[in-house]
C-alpha positions in Angstrom: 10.4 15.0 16.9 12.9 13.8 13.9 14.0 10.8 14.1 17.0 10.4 11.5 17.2 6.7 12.4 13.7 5.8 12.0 13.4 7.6 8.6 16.3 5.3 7.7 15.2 1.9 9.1 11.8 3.0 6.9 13.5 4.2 3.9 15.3 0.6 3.5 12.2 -1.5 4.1 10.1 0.9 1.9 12.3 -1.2 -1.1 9.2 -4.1 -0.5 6.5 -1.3 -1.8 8.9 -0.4 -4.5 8.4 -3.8 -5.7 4.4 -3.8 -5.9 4.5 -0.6 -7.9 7.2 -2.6 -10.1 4.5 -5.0 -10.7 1.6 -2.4 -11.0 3.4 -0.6 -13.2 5.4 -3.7 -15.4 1.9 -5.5 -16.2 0.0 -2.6 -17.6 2.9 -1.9 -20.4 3.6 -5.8 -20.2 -0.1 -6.3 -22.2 0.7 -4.6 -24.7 3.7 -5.5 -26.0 4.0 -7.0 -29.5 5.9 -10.2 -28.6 3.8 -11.0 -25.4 1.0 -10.4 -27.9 2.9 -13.4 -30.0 3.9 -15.8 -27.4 0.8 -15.9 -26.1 -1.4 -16.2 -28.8 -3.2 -12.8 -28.6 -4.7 -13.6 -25.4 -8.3 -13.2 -24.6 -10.0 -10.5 -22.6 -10.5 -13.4 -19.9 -7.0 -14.8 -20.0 -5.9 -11.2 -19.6 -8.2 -10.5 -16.6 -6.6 -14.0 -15.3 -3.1 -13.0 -15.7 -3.5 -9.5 -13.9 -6.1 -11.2 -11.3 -3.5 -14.1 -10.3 -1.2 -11.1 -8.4 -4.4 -10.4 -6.3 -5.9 -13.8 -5.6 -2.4 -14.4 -4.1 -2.4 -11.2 -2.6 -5.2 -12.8 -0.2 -3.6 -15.4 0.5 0.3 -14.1 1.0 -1.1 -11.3 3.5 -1.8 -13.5 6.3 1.9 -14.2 6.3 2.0 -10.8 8.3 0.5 -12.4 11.5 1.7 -15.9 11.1 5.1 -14.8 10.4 5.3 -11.6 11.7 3.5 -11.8 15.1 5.5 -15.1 15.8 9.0 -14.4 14.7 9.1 -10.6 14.1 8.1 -8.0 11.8 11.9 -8.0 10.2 11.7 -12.0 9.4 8.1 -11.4 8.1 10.1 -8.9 5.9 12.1 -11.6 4.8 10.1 -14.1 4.1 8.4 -12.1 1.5 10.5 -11.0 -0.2 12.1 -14.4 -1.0 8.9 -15.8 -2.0 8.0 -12.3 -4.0 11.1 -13.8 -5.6 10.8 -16.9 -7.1 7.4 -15.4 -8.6 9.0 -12.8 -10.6 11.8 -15.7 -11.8 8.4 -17.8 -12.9 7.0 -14.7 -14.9 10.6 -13.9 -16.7 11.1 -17.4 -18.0 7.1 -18.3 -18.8 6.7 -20.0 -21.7 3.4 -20.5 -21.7 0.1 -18.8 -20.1 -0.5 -21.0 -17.3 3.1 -20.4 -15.9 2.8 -16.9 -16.2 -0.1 -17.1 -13.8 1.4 -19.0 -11.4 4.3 -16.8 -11.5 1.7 -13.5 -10.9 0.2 -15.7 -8.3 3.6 -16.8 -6.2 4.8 -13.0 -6.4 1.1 -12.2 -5.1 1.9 -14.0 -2.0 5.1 -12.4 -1.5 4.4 -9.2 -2.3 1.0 -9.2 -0.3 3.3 -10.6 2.9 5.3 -7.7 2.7 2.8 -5.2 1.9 0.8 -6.1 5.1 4.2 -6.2 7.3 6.1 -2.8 6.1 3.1 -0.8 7.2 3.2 -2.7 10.7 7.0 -2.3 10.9 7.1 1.5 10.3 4.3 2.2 12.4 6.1 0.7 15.4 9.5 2.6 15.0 8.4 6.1 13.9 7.4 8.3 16.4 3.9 10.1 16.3 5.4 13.4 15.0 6.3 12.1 11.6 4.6 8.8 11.4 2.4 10.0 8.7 5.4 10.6 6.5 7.3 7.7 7.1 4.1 5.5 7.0 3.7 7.5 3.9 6.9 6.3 2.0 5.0 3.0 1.6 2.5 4.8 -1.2 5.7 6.9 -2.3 7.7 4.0 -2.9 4.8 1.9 -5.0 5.1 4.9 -7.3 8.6 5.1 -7.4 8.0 1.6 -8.5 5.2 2.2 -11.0 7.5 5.0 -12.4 10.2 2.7 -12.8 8.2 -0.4 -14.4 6.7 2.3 -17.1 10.0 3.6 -18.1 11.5 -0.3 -18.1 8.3 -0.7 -20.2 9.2 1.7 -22.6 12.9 1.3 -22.6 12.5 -2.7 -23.3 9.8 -1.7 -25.9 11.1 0.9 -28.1 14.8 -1.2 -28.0 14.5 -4.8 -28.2 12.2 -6.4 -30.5 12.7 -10.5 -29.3 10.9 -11.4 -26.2 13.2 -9.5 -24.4 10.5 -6.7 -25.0 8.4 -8.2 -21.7 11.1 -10.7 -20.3 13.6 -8.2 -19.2 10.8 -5.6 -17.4 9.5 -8.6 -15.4 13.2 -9.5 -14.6 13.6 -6.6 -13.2 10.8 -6.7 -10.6 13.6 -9.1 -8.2 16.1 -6.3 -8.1 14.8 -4.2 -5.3 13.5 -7.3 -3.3 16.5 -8.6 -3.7 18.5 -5.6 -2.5 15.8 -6.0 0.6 16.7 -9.6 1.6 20.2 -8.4 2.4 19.0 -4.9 4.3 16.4 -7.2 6.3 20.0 -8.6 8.3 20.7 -5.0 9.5 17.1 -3.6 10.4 16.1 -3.3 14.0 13.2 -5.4 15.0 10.2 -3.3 16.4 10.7 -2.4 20.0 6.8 -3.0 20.4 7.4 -6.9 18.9 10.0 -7.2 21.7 8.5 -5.9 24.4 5.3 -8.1 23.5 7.8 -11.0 23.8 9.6 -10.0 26.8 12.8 -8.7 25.4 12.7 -5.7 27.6 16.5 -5.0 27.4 16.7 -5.5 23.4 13.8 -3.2 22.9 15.4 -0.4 25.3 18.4 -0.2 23.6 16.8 -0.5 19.8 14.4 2.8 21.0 18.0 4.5 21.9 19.1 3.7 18.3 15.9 4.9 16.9 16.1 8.0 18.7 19.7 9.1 19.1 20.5 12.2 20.3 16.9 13.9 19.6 15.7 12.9 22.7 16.7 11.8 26.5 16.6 9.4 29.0 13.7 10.7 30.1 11.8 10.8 27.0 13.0 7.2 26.0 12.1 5.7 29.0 8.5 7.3 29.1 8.2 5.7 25.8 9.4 2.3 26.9 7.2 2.3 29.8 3.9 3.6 28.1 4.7 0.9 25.4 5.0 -2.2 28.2 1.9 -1.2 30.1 -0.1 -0.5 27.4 0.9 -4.1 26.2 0.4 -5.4 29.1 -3.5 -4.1 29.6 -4.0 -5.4 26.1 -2.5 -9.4 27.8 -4.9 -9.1 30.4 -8.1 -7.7 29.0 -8.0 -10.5 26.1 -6.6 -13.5 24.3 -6.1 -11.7 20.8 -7.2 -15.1 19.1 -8.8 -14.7 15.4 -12.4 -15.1 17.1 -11.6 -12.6 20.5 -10.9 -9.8 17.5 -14.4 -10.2 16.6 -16.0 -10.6 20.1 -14.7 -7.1 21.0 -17.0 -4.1 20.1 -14.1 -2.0 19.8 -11.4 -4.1 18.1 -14.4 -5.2 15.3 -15.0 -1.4 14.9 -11.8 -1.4 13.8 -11.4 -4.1 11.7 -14.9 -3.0 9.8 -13.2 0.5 9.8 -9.9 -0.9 8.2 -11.3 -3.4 5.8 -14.0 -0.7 4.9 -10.6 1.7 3.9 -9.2 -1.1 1.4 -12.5 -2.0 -0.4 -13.1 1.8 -1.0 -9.7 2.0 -1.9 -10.2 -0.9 -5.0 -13.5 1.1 -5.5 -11.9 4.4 -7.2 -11.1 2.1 -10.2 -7.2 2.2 -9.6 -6.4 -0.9 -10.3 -8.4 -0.9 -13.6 -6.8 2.5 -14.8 -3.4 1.4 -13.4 -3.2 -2.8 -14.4 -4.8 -1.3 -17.6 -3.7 2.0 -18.5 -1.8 1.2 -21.9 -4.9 -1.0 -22.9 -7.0 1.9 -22.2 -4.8 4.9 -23.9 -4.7 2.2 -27.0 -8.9 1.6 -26.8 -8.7 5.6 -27.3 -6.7 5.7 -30.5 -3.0 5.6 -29.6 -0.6 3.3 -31.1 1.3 1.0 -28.9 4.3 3.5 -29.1 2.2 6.7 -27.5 0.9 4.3 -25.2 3.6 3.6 -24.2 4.9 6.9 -23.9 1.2 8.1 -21.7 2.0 5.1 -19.3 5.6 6.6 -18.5 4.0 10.3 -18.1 1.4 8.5 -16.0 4.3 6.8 -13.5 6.5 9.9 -13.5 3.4 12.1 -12.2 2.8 9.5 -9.4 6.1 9.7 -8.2 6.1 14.1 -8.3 2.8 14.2 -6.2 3.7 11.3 -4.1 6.6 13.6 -2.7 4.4 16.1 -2.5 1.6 13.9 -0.2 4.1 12.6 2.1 5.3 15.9 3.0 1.9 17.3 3.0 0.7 13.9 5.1 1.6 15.0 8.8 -0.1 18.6 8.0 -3.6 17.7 6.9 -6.6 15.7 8.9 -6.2 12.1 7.4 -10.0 12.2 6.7 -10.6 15.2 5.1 -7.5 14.2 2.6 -9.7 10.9 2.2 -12.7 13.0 1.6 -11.2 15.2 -0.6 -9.3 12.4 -2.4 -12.5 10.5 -3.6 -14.7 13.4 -4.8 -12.1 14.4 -6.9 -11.1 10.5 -8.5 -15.2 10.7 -8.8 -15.1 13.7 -10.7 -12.2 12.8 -13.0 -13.5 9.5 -14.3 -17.0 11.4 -14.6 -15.7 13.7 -17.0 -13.5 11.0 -19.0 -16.3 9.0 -19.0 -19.0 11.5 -20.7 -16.6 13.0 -23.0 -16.0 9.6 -24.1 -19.7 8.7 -24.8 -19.8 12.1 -26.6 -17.0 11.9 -28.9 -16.5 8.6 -29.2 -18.5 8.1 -32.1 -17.9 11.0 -33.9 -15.7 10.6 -37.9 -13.0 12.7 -36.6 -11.6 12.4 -33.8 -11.4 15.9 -31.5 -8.0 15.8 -30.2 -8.6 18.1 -27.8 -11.2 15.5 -26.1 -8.8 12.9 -26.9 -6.1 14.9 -24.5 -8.8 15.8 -21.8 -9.7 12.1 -21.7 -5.9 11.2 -20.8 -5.5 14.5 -18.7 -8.6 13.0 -16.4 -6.5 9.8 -15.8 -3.9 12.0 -14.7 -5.6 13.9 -12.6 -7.3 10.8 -10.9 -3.3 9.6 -9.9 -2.5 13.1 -8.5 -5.6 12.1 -5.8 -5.1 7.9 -5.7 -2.0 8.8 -4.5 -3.0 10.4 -1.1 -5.7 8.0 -0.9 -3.6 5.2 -1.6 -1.1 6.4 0.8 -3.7 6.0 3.6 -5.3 3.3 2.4 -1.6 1.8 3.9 -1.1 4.2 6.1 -4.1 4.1 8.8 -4.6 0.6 9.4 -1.6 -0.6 11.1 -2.0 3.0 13.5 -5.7 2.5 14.1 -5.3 -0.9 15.9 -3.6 -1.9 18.9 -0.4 -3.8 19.4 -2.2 -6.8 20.2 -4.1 -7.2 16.9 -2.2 -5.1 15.1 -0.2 -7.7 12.6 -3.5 -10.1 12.3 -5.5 -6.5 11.4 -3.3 -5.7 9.2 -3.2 -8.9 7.8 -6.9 -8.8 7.2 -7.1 -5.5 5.6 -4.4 -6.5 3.1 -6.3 -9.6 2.2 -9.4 -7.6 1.9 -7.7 -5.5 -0.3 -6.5 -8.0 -2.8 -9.8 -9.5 -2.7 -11.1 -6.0 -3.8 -8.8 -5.6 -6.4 -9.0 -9.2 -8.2 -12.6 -8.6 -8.6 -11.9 -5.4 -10.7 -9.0 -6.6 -11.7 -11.1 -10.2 -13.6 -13.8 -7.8 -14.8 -12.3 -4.9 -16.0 -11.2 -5.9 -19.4 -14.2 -7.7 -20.0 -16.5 -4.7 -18.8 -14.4 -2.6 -21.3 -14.6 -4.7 -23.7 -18.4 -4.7 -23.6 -19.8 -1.3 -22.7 -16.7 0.7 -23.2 -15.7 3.9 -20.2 -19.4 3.4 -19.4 -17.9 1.1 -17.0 -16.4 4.3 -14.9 -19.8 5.0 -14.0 -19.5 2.1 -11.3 -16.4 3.8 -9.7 -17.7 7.1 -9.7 -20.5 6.1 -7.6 -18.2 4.3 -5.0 -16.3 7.4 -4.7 -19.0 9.3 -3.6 -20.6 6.7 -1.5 -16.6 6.1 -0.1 -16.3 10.2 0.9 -19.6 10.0 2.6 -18.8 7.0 4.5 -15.4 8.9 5.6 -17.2 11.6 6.6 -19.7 10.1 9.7 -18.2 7.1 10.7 -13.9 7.5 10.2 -12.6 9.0 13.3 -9.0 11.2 12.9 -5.6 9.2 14.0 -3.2 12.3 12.9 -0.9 13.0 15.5 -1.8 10.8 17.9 0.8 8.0 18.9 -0.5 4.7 18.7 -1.3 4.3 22.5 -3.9 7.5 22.1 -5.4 6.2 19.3 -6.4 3.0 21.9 -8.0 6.4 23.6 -9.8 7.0 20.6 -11.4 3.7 20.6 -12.2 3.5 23.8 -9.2 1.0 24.8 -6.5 2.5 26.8 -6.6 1.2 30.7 -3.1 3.2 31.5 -1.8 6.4 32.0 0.2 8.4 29.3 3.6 9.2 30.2 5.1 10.6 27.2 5.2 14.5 26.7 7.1 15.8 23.7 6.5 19.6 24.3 7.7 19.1 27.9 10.6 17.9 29.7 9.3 15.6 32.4 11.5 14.5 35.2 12.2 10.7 36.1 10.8 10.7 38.9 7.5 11.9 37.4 7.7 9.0 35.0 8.2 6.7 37.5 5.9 7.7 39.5 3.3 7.6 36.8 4.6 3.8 36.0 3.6 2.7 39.6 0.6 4.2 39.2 -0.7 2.8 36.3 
């Protein structure tokens, strides 16, 4: 069932993704400008490894803000929060002046960003309903590539017209204008109707589902919503505490966090974050001046942003998994054949521009499937765990996540630097290893609302009251209330 007002509510949060992919995106072309070059002294392959790492290591910090913030004063404020901290981090990277403060800067928006990366996820689980949750939850990835397409063409804009510092300056500058435009759309959001119920505002939460709703559904509907949402909380209240150490006492709720945190380490295992913090480094390591690169990097961002549309329409009509599955064998297979037709020509007098273009057309192939990946990789957490441990979940897998990606993020340029696309070889491994893992142990979550998924897992103690392909009376519901 459509909800026009969910989709909304979604669409204005998704501006906190749209700021990650503006910082994926704004570093990559950011390295190799010729002025950052200059004011910084042609920085090493370590400082560079540093100054892309810094987003991450405060990536796992900034992402237990999700359960601190979030879980105690509501997934909107958590919103908030974040974005004012994402922020000052992007003011810090405009006006550095010298190495250190760049980092600090990459770190502070690391924190931010991370905050609302782990909360958006959360929020849009909780106020789409099951039919299109896939999609909304799905606008997250879409919106990081909007971002990255964005940052790329800000890249190349800044590039090709200024030639003072304004080269790098401006792109990072304009990292704060979406995050910005989310700190005033946080004041008209809805909070999450789960949030409220958990904290007893019953009334608020009723009338927020009407909103959400409207007119695609009745009382009936509504109210079988509400009432599967309280008692499911409360079964949740009385079965356990869900204190930091309970989450790991309970087989099923550490099945799920092994499941989740599992998801964002294979995730930094395709190599994304070496291919995307890196990609104008990498199309320049292959011959192209700092002009093509530039140019590759833009083609790169706009081609995220086509096939993102295309995976968050196609996101509510395939098996999560098998998109999973499907998604790693073929970022395996990409930066397999990059990475021998680089050790065969690479060498060579003359260069074969025909490898030379295959080479790039692998990297573009290996977006077309991070995308889907990546969209999941968001996506699934937040709907695989229950309300009681969602936020501090989700705060774990984001965290787990950054973790991930500052380790490939530190070694990457020094790996390339040493042994070349050899490197790839590491990531091509994880992607198989990754679909395999998928394959036996990931259950499916499409579909299901949030309280089935409990099912799934073993979890749910009450009875399920909401029927979408039916029209169940009130008295039914009620009845079904009383007897849960």
């Amino acid at each position: 069932m459509f909800s026009f007002a969910s989709f909304i509510c979604v669409l204005g949060a998704s501006l906190s993704a749209v700021g990650l992919g503006l910082d994926v995106g704004m570093i990559s072309s950011t390295l190799v400008q010729p002025t950052f070059l200059t004011t910084f002294d042609n920085p090493s392959a370590p400082q560079i490894g540093g100054v892309v790492a810094a987003f991450s290591a405060g990536g796992a910090i900034g992402a237990y803000g999700c359960a601190f913030v979030a879980d105690r004063y509501g997934r909107v404020k958590g919103l908030l929060v974040g974005a004012i901290i994402a922020i000052i981090g992007c003011a810090l990277q405009a006006g550095a002046v010298h190495i250190a403060m760049l980092i600090v800067g990459r770190l502070i928006n690391g924190i931010g960003a991370a905050q609302l990366l782990a909360v958006f996820p959360v929020y849009a689980s909780e106020v789409a309903p099951p039919s299109i949750r896939g999609s909304l939850g799905g606008l997250q990835m879409l919106m990081i590539e909007m971002g990255i397409f964005l940052a790329t063409a800000a890249g190349y804009g800044f590039g090709v017209h200024f030639e003072d510092t304004s080269q790098w300056r401006g792109p990072l500058a304009v990292q704060a204008i979406p995050i910005s435009l989310l700190v005033v759309i946080t004041f008209f959001l809805p909070e999450s109707p789960r949030w409220l119920v958990s904290k007893g505002k019953e009334d608020e939460a009723r009338r927020i589902l009407f909103r959400l709703h409207g007119a695609s559904a009745n009382n009936t509907f509504i109210e079988g919503e509400f009432l599967e949402i309280k008692d499911q909380l409360q079964a949740e209240r009385e079965a356990f505490q869900p204190t930091w150490m309970e989450i790991a006492r309970k087989p099923s709720w550490r099945r799920r966090v092994i499941l989740v945190c599992g998801l964002q380490v294979f995730s930094q295992l395709t190599g994304v974050n070496c291919v995307q913090y890196y990609a104008a480094s990498i199309y320049q390591k292959l011959g192209f001046s700092t002009f093509d690169s530039l140019v590759l990097n833009l083609i790169y961002g706009a081609m995220g942003l086509v096939f993102g549309m295309f995976w968050v329409f196609a996101m509510d009509r395939m098996p999560r998994i098998r998109i999973l599955i499907i998604g790693e064998l073929m970022m395996g297979a990409a930066l397999l054949v990059q990475s021998v037709l680089s050790a065969v020509y690479a060498d060579q007098d003359v260069v074969n521009k025909n490898a030379l273009n295959a080479q790039v057309a692998m990297f573009f192939v290996f977006n077309v499937f991070f995308v889907a990946v990546g969209m999941l990789s968001w996506l699934i957490p937040p709907e695989m765990c229950p309300m009681a441990i969602r936020a501090k979940t989700n705060s774990i897998s984001v965290s787990v996540n950054n973790i991930a990606g500052l380790v490939v993020a530190e070694v990457s340029p020094i790996a390339l630097a040493a042994i070349g696309f050899k490197f790839f070889y590491v990531f091509v491994a994880a992607d198989i290893i990754a679909a395999l893992v998928y394959y036996f142990f990931y259950p499916e979550t499409s579909k299901l609302t949030l309280e089935e998924i409990d099912v799934l897992f073993g979890d749910q103690l009450v009875e399920h009251v909401i029927q979408e392909d039916k029209d169940v009376s009130k008295a039914e519901v009620e009845v079904s209330h009383q007897e849960a």
